[in-house]
MARTORKOL-847571 format. One line per 5 residues: for each residue x, y, z of N, C-alpha, C. Coordinates in steps of 0.02 Angstrom, whole numbers, plus 50000, padded with zeros to 5 digits. Example, Ala and Ser with C-alpha at 12.3 -4.5 7.8 and 13.67 -1.06 7.14 Angstrom:
<pts>
50660 49716 50390 50615 49775 50390 50660 49835 50390; 50642 49888 50354 50684 49947 50357 50645 50002 50394;
</pts>
This chain:
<pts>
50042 49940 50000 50000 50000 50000 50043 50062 50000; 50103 50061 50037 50120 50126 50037 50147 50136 49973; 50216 50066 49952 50244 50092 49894 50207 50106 49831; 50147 50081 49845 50119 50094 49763 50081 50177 49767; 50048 50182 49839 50029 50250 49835 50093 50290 49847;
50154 50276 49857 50223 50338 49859 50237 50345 49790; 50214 50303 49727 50239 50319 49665 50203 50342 49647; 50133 50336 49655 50087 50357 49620 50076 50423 49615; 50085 50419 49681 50088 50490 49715 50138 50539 49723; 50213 50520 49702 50237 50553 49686 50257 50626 49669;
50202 50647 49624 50181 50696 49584 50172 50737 49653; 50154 50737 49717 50122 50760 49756 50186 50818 49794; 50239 50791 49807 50295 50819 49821 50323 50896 49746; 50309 50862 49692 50316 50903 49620 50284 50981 49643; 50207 50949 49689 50188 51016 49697 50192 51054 49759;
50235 51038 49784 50278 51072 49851 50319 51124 49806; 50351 51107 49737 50391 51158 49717 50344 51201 49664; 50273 51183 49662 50251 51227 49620 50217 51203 49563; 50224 51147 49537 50237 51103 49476 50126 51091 49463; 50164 51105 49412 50070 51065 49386 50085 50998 49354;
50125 50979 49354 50119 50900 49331 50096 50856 49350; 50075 50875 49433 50065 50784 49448 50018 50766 49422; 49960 50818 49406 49900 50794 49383 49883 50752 49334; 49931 50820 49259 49916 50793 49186 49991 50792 49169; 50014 50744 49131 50071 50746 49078 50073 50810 49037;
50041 50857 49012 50028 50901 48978 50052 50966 48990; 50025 50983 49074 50025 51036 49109 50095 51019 49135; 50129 50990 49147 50192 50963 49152 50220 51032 49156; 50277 51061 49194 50328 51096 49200 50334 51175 49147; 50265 51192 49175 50257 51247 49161 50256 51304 49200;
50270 51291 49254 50274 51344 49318 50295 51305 49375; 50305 51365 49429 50336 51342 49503 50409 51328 49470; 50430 51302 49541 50526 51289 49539 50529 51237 49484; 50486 51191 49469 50490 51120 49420 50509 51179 49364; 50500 51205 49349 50486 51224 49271 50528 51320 49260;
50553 51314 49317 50563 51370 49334 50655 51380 49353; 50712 51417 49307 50781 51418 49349 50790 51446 49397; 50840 51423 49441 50836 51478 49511 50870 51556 49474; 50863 51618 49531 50904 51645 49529 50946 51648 49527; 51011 51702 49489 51068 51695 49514 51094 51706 49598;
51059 51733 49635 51081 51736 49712 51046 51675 49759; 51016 51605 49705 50971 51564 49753 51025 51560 49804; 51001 51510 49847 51033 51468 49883 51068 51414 49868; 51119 51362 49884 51113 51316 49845 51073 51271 49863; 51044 51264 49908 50989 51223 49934 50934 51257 49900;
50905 51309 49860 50873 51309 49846 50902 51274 49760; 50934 51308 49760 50978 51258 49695 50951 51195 49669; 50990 51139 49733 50972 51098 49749 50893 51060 49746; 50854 51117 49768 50772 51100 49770 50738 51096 49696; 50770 51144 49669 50751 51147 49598 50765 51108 49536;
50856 51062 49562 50863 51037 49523 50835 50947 49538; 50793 50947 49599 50771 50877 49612 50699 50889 49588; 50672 50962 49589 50598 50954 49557 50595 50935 49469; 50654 50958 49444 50655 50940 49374 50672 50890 49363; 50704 50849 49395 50710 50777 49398 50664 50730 49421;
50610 50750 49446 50539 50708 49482 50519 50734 49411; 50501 50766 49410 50441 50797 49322 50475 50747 49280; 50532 50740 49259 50575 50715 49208 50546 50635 49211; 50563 50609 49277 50548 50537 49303 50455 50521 49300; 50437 50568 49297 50341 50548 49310 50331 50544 49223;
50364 50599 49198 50362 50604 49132 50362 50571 49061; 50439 50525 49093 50460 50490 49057 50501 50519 48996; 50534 50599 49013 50562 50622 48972 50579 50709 48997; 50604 50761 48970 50602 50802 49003 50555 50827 48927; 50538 50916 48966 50473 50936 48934 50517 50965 48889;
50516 50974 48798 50544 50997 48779 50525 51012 48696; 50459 51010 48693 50403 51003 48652 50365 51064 48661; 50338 51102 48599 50297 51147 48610 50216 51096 48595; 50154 51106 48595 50101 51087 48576 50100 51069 48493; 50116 51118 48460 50117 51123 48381 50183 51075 48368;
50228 51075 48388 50257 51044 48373 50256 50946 48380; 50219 50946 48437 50186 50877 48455 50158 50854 48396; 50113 50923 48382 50055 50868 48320 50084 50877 48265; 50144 50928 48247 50195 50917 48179 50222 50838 48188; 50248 50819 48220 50296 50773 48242 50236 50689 48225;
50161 50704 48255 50112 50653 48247 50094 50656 48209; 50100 50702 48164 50042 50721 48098 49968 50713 48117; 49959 50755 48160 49879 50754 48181 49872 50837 48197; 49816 50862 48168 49781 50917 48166 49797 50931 48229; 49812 51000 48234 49804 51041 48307 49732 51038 48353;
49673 51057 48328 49610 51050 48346 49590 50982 48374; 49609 50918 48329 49603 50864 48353 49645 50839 48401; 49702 50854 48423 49749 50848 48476 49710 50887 48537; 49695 50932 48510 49660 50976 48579 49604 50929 48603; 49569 50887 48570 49516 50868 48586 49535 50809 48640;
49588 50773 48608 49617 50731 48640 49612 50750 48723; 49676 50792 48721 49714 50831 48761 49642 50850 48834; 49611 50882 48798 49541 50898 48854 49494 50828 48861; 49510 50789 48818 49461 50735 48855 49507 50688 48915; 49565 50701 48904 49601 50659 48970 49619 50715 49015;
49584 50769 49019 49581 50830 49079 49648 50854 49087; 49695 50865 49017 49747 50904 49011 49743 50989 49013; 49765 51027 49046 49757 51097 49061 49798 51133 48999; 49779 51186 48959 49799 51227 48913 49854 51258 48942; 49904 51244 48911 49985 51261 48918 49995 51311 48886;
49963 51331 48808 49971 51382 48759 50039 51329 48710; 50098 51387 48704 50151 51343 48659 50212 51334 48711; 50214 51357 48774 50264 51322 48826 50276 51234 48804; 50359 51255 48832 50389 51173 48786 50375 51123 48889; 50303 51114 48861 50279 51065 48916 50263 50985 48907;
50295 50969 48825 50286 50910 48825 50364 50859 48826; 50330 50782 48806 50399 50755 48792 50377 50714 48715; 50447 50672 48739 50428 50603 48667 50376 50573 48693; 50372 50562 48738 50309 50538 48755 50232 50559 48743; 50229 50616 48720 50161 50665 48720 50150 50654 48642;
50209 50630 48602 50209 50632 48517 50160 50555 48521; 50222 50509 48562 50194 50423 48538 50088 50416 48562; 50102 50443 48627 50017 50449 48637 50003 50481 48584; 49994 50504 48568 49956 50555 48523 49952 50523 48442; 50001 50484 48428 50023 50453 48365 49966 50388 48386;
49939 50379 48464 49902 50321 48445 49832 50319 48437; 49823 50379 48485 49762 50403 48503 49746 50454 48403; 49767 50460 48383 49746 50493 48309 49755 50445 48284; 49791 50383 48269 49779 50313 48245 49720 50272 48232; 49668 50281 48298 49629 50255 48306 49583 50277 48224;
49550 50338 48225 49512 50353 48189 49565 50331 48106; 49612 50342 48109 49650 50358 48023 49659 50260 48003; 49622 50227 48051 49636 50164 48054 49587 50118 47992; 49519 50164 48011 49459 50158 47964 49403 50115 48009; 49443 50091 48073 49387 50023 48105 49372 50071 48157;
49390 50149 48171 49341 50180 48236 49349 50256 48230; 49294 50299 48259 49276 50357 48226 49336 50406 48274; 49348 50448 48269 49373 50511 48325 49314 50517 48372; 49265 50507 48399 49227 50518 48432 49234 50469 48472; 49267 50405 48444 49261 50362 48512 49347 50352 48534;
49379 50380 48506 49479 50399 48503 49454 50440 48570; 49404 50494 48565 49400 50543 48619 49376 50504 48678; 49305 50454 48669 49308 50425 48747 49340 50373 48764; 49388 50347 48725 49443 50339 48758 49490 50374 48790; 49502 50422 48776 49534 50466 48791 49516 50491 48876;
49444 50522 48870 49413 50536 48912 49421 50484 48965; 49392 50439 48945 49364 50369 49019 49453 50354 49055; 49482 50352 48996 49576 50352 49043 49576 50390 49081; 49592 50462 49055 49581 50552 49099 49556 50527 49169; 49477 50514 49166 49456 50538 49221 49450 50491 49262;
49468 50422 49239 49487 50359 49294 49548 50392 49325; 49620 50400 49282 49687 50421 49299 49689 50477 49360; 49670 50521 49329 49652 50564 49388 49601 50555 49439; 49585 50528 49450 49565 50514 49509 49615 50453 49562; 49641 50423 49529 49697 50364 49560 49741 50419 49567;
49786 50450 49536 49829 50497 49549 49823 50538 49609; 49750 50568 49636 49744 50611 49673 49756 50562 49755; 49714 50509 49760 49707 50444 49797 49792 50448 49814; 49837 50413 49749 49884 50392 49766 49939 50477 49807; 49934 50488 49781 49967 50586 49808 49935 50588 49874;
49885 50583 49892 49847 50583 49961 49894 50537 49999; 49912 50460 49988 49927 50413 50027 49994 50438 50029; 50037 50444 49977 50119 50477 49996 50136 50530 50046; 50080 50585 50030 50083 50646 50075 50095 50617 50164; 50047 50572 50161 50045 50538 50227 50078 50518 50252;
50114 50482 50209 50178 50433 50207 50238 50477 50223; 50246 50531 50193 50302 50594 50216 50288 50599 50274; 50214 50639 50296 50209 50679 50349 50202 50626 50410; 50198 50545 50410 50231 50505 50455 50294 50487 50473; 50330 50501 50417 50398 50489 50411 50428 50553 50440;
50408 50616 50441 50424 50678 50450 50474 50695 50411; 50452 50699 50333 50506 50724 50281 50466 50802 50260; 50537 50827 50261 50502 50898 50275 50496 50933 50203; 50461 50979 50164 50438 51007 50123 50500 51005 50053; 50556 51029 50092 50608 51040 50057 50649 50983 50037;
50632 50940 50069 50670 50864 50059 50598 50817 50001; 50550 50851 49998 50498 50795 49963 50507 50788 49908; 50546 50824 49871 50548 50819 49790 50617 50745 49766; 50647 50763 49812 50713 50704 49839 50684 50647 49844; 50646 50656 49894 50617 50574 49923 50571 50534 49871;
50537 50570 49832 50493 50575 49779 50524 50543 49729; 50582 50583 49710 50613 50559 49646 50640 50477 49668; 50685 50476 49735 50692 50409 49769 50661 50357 49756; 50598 50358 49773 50561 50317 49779 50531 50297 49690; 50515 50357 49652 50504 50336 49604 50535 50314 49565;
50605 50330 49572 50662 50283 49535 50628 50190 49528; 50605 50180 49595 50636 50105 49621 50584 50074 49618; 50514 50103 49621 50444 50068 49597 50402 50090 49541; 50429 50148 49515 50379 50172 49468 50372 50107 49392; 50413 50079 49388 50408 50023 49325 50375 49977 49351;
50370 49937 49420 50333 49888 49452 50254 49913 49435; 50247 49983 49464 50188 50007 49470 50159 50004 49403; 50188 50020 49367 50160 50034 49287 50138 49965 49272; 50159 49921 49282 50154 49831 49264 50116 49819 49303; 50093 49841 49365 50014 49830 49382 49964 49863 49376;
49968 49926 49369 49935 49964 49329 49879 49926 49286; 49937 49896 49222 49920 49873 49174 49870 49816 49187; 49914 49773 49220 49882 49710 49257 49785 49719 49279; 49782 49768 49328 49722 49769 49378 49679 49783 49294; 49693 49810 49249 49647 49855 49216 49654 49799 49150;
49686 49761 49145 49652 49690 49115 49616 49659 49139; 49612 49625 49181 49595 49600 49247 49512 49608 49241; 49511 49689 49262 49426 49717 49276 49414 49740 49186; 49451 49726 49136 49416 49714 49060 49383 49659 49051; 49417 49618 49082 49412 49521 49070 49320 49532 49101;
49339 49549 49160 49278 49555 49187 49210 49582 49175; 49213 49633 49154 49169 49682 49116 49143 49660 49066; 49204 49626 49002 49194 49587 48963 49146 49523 48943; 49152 49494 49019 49120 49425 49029 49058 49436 49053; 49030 49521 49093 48960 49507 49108 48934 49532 49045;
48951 49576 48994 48898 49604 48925 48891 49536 48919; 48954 49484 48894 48932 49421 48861 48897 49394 48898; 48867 49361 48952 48839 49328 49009 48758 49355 49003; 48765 49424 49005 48707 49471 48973 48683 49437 48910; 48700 49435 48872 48668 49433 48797 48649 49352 48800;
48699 49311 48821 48695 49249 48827 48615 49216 48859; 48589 49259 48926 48528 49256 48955 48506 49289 48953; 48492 49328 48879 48453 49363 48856 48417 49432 48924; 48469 49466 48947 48440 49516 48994 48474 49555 49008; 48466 49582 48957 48528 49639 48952 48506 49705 48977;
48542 49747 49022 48515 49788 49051 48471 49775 49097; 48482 49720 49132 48454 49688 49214 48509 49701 49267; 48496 49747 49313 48526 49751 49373 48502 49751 49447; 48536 49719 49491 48511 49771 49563 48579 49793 49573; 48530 49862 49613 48560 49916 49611 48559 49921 49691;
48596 49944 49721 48610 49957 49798 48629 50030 49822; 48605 50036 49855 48651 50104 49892 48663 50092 49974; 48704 50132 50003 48713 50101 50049 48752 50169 50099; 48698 50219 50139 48706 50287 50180 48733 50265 50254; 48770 50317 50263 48781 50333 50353 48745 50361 50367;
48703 50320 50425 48659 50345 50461 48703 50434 50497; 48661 50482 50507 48680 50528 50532 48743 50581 50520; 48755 50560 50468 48834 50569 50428 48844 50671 50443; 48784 50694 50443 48796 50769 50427 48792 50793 50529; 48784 50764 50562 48784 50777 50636 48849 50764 50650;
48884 50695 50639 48929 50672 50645 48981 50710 50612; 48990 50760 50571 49041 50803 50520 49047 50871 50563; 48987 50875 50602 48994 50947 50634 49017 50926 50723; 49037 50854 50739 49057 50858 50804 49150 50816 50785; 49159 50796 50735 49206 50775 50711 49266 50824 50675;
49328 50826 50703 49377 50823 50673 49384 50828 50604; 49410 50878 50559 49440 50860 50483 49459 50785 50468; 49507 50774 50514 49542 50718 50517 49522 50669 50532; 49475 50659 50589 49440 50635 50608 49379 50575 50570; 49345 50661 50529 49306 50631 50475 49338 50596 50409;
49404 50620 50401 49443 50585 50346 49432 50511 50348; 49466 50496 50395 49475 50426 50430 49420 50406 50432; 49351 50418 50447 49294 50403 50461 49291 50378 50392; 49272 50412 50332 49247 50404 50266 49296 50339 50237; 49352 50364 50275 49418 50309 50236 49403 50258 50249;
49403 50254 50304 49377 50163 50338 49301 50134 50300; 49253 50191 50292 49212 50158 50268 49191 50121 50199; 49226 50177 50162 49244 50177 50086 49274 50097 50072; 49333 50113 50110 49373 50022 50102 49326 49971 50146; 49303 49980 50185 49263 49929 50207 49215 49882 50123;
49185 49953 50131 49119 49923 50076 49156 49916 50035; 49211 49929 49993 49231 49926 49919 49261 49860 49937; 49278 49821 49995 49331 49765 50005 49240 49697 49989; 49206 49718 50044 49136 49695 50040 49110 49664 49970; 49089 49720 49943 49062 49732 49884 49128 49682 49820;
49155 49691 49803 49207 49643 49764 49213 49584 49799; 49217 49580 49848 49195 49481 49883 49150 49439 49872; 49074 49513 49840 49012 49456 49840 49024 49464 49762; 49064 49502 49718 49060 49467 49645 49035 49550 49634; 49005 49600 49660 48971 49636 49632 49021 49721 49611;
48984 49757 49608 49058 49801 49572 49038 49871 49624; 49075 49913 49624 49060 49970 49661 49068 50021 49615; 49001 50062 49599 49003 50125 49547 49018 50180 49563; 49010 50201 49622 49045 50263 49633 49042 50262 49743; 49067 50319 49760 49083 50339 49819 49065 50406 49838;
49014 50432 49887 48991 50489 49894 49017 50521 49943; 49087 50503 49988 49100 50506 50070 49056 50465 50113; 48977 50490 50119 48925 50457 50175 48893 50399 50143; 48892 50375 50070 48856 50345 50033 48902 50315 49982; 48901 50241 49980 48924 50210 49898 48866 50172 49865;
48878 50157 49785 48825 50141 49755 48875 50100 49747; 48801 50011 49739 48859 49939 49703 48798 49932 49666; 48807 49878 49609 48760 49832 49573 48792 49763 49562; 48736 49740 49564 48786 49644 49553 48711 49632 49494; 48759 49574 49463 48708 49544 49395 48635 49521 49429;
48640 49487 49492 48582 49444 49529 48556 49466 49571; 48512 49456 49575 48469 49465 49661 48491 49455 49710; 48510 49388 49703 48526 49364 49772 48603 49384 49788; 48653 49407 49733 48719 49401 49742 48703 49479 49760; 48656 49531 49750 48666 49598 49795 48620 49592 49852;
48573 49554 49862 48550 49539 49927 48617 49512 49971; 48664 49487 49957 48716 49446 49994 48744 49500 50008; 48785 49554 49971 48823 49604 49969 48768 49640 50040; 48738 49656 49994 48701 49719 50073 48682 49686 50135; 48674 49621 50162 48684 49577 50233 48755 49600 50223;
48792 49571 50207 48872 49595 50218 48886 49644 50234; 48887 49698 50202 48884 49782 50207 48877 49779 50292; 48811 49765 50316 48798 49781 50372 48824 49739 50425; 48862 49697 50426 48886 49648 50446 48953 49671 50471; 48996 49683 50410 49027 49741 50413 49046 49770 50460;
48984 49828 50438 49001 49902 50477 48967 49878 50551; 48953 49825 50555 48947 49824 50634 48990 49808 50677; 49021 49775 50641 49109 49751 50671 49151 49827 50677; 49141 49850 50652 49187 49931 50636 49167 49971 50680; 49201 49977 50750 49183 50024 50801 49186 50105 50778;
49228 50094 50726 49224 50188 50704 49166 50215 50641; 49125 50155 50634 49076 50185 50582 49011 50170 50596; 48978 50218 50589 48906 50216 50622 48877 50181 50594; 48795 50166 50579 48753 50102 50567 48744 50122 50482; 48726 50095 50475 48717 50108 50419 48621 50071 50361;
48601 50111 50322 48511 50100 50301 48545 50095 50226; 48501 50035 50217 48522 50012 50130 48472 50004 50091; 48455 50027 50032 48400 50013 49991 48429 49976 49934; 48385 49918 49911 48400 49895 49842 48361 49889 49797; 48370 49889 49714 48294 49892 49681 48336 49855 49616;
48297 49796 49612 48304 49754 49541 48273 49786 49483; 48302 49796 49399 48256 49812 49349 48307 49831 49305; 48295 49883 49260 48313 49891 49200 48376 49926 49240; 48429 49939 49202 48452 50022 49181 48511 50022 49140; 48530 50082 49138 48560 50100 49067 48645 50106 49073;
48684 50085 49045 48774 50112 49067 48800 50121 49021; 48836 50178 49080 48868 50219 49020 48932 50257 49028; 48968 50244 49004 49024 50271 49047 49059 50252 49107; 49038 50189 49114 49073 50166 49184 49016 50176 49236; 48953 50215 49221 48886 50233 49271 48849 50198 49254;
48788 50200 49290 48721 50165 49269 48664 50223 49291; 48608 50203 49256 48548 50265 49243 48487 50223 49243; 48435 50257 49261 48400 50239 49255 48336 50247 49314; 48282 50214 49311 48207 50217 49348 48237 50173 49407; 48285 50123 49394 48288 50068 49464 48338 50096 49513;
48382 50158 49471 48429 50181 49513 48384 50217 49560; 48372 50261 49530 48345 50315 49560 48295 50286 49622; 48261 50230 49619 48231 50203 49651 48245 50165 49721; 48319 50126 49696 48363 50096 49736 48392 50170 49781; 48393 50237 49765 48407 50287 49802 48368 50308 49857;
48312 50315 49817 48248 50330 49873 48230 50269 49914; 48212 50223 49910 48217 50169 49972 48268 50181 50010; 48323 50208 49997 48418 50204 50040 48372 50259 50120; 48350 50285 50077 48308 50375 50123 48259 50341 50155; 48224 50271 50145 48152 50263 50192 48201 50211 50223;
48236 50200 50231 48245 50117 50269 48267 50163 50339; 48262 50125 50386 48283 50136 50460 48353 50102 50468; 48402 50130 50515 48461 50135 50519 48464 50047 50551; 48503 50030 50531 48531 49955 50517 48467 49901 50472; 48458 49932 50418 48399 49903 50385 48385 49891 50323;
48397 49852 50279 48392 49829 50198 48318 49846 50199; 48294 49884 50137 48243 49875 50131 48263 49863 50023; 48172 49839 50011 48214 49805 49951 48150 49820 49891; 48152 49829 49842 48078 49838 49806 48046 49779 49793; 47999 49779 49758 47922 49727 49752 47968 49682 49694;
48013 49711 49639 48047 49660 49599 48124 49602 49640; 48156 49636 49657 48203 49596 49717 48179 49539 49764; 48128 49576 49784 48089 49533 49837 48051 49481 49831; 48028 49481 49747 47992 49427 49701 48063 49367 49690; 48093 49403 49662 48174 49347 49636 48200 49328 49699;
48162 49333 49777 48205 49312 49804 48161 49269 49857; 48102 49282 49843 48042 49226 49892 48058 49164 49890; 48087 49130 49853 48113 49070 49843 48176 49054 49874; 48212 49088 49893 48285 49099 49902 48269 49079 49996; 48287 49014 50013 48289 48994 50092 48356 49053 50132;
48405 49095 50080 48443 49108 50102 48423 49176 50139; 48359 49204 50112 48343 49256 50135 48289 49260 50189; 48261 49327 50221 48208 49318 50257 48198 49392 50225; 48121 49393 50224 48082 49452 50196 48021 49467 50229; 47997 49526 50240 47969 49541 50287 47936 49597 50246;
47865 49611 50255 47836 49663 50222 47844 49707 50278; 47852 49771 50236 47863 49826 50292 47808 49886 50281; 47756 49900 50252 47708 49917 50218 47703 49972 50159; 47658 49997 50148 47663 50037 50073 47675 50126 50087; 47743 50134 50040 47759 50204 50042 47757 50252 49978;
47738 50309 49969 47744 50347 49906 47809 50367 49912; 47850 50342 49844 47898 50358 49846 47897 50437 49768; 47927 50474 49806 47934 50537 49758 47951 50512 49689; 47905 50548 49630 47906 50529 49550 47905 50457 49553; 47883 50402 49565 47888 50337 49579 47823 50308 49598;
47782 50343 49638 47715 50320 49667 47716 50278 49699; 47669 50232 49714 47668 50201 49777 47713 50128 49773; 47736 50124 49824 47801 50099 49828 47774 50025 49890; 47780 49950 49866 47776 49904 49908 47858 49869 49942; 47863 49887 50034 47914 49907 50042 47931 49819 50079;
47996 49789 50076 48015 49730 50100 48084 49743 50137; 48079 49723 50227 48132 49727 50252 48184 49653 50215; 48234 49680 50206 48284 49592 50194 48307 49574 50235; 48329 49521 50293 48364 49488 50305 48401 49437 50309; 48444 49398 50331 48464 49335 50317 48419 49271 50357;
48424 49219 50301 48377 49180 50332 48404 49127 50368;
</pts>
C-alpha cells in the first residue's frame, strides 16, 4: 500500500515546488521551481530543490518537457484541433506553446489519432477513450498523492526534502507500478467483458440490482468531528464496503464520502452484498450504522455509470429504510421469495417521490 501510493503519488511532492504536473502529463513543468531556473543569488539548497523538482517531472514524465504543443502534432501528423480534443478529454490543462511536453506526448498522440485514420473507429470514440483514461487516471493519481503525503508527513520528511524522496522512491517502483497498473485494468476488462457476454447469453441485458448504501447521521457526525477525524471516518468506510462489495462478485460504481453505490448481475448476489455491508460496519467500532436500499430492473450504462428508473429508486428506498435496515423493492423481493437464504418481511406501502406508491420489504438473512 504505501509503495504503490508513494509512486503514484509522487507527483504530490512536484507540487511542494510549484509544479502542475502531477495531475496531467501536459501541464507538466510549466510553472513553480519544476519548470522554473533559480536565481542567480538562490541558495544552493534552493539550487538543489530545483534541480530535484526537474528531475521528479523528468521521472513521472518519462522524458524532460521539451516540446511545444504544435510541434507535438507536427511530429504526429495530427491536426492541432484534434489533439486539443484529445488533450481535454484526458483533463489536460491549456499550456498555450510552453515546451511542456515530451517524446512521450508525440507516441500517445500518434496512437490516440491512429485510432480514427485506422478506418475500424471514429474520433469520437479515440476521444472516449481518451476521456474514460483522463478521468479514471486522475482520480487514482489524486488517491495515490493523498497516501504519499501521509507517508512523508509520518515519516516527518520535510517540504524541502519531498521532491528528493519522491524522485527516490520513484526511481525504484515506478516500473513495478506501471506493470500493475496494466495488470488490475486487464483484469477488471476480462471482467466487464464477461458480464455484457453473460448478458446477451441470458438474454437480459440491462438487468441490474442496484444498491446504495448511507451513514446513518453522517451530517451531525461532520459537525462534532475532526477534519481528520472525519477523513478517517469516510476512509475506513469507503474500504470497508469497496473490500465487501468485490467479495460478493458485485462492482462498486461510485463513492459519495456518506454513501456508495454497488450493482451485482443477481438478486441474490446483491441481497448477499448488502447483509454483508451491514455485517461489516457492525464490526467497525468507528463507523456508524448504516440503512440500505436495493431495487432490481432495467438500467442504462454508460460510461462506467448506470441510469435509470431502478437507480433512482434503489436511492429513494436508501432514504426510507431505518438505520441498520435493507429494505428492498416489490421486483428483488419477488426473485428472492424462493431463496431459503433470505428472510423478507413486508414493511408496508410508501409513496415514493416521482415513483408512486412503493411496496416496501425489510431483507434479512435467513
Amino acid at each position: 500500500m504505501g509503495g504503490i501510493g508513494g509512486v503514484g503519488g509522487v507527483a504530490g511532492p512536484g507540487a511542494v515546488s510549484g509544479s502542475g504536473v502531477a495531475r496531467n502529463g501536459v501541464a507538466g513543468g510549466t510553472n513553480g521551481a519544476s519548470g522554473t531556473p533559480a536565481t542567480p543569488g538562490a541558495s544552493s539548497a534552493a539550487k538543489r530543490k530545483a534541480a530535484n523538482g526537474d528531475e521528479l517531472e523528468a521521472l513521472l514524465l518519462g522524458g524532460v518537457p521539451r516540446h511545444t504543443a504544435y510541434e507535438v502534432c507536427k511530429a504526429a501528423g495530427i491536426p492541432y484541433d484534434e489533439a486539443r480534443r484529445y488533450w481535454r478529454a484526458m483533463g489536460f490543462a491549456d499550456v498555450g506553446q510552453a515546451r511542456a511536453f515530451t517524446d512521450a506526448d508525440v507516441d500517445a498522440l500518434l496512437r490516440l489519432g491512429g485510432m480514427p485514420r485506422s478506418g475500424l473507429f471514429t474520433e469520437d470514440f479515440a476521444v472516449q477513450v481518451a476521456r474514460s483514461m483522463g478521468q479514471t487516471t486522475a482520480r487514482l493519481a489524486e488517491w495515490q498523492v493523498d497516501v504519499l503525503f501521509d507517508a512523508f508527513d509520518t515519516a516527518g520528511v520535510g517540504s524541502e526534502e519531498m521532491a528528493e524522496f519522491g524522485y527516490r522512491i520513484g526511481r525504484r517502483v515506478l516500473p513495478e507500478l506501471e506493470e500493475l497498473l496494466v495488470y488490475v485494468w486487464r483484469r477488471q476488462l476480462a471482467a466487464a467483458a464477461g458480464r455484457v457476454r453473460q448478458q446477451l447469453q441470458e438474454h437480459a441485458e440491462g438487468l441490474q440490482a442496484v444498491g446504495f448504501a448511507d451513514l446513518v447521521s453522517f451530517t451531525r457526525l461532520s459537525r462534532q468531528l475532526t477534519e481528520e477525524e472525519l477523513a478517517r471516518l469516510v476512509s475506513v468506510f469507503e474500504a470497508n464496503a469497496a473490500d465487501t462489495v468485490a467479495y460478493g462478485g458485485g462492482r462498486l460504481i461510485k463513492t459519495l464520502g456518506d454513501e456508495i453505490m454497488f450493482a451485482a448481475d443477481s438478486p441474490a448476489r446483491a441481497a448477499r452484498i448488502a447483509l454483508d455491508l451491514l455485517a461489516s460496519m457492525r464490526r467497525t467500532e468507528a463507523v456508524p450504522e448504516l440503512r440500505i436500499g436495493v431495487a432490481y430492473g432495467h438500467v442504462v450504462q454508460r460510461n462506467g455509470d448506470i441510469y435509470g428508473t431502478t437507480v433512482n429508486l434503489a436511492a429513494r428506498l436508501t432514504s426510507l429504510a431505518e438505520p441498520d435496515q435493507i429494505v428492498v423493492d416489490p421486483e428483488l423481493a419477488d426473485a428472492l421469495a424462493d431463496d431459503a437464504s433470505f428472510a423478507l418481511e413486508p414493511v408496508g406501502t410508501r409513496m415514493v417521490r416521482g415513483l408512486g406508491e412503493i411496496a416496501l420489504t425489510a431483507l434479512t438473512g435467513g
